[in-house]
C-alpha positions in Angstrom: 104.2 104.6 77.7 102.4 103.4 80.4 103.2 100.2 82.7 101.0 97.7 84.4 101.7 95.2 87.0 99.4 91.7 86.7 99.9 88.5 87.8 98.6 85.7 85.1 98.7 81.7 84.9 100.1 79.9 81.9 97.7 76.9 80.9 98.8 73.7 79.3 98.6 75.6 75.7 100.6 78.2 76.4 97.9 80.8 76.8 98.2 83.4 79.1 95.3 83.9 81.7 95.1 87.3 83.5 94.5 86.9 86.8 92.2 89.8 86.4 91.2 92.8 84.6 93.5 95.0 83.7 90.9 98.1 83.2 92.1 99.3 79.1 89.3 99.3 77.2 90.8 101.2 73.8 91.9 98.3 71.9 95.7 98.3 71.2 98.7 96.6 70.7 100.9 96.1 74.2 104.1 95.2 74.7 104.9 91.9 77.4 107.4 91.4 79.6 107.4 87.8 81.3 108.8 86.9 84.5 109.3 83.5 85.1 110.2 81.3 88.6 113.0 79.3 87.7 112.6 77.2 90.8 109.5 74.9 91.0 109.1 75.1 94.7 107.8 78.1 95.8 109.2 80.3 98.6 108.5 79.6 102.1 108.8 82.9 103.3 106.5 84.6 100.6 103.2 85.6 101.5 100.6 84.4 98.6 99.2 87.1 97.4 95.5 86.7 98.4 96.7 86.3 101.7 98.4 89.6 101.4 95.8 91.1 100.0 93.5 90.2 102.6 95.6 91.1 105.4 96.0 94.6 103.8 92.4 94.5 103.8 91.9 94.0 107.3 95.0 96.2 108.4 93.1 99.1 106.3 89.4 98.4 107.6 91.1 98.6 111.1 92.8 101.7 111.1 90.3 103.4 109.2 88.1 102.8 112.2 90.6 103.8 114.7 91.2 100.0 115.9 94.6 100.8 116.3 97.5 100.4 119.1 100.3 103.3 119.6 103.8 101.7 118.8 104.8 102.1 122.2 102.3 99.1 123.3 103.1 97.1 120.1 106.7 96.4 122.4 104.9 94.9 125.9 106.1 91.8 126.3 109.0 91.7 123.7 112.1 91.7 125.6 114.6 93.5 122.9 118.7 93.7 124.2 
């Protein structure tokens, strides 16, 4: 069995909308597991995804074009004790 990780929406009639594609194209039954927030606010601390996304993105674009710092400098100005 294979699994896939997708994010959906759930619209006002209870149908689920894949946020995108998920790249099967042999029709077939599946198996769903749904994880649900219990809390309505979201966390403050988590990163929307998008964002992420982006920002993994850029972080990749960089350092395949050797814009990149050595960890040594990434600590100038950052007094640890």
């Amino acid at each position: 069995m294979k699994a896939i990780e997708t994010t959906a929406t759930i619209d006002e009639s209870g149908q689920l909308m894949l946020d995108s594609a998920l790249g099967v194209f042999k029709p077939q039954r599946v198996r769903l597991i749904i994880l649900i927030d219990e809390a309505d606010d979201t966390d403050p601390d988590e990163t929307p995804t998008k964002e992420a996304i982006s920002g993994i993105h850029q972080g990749l674009k960089e350092a395949l074009s050797g814009q990149t710092l050595p960890l040594s400098a990434m600590w100038e100005g950052i007094d640890a004790e």
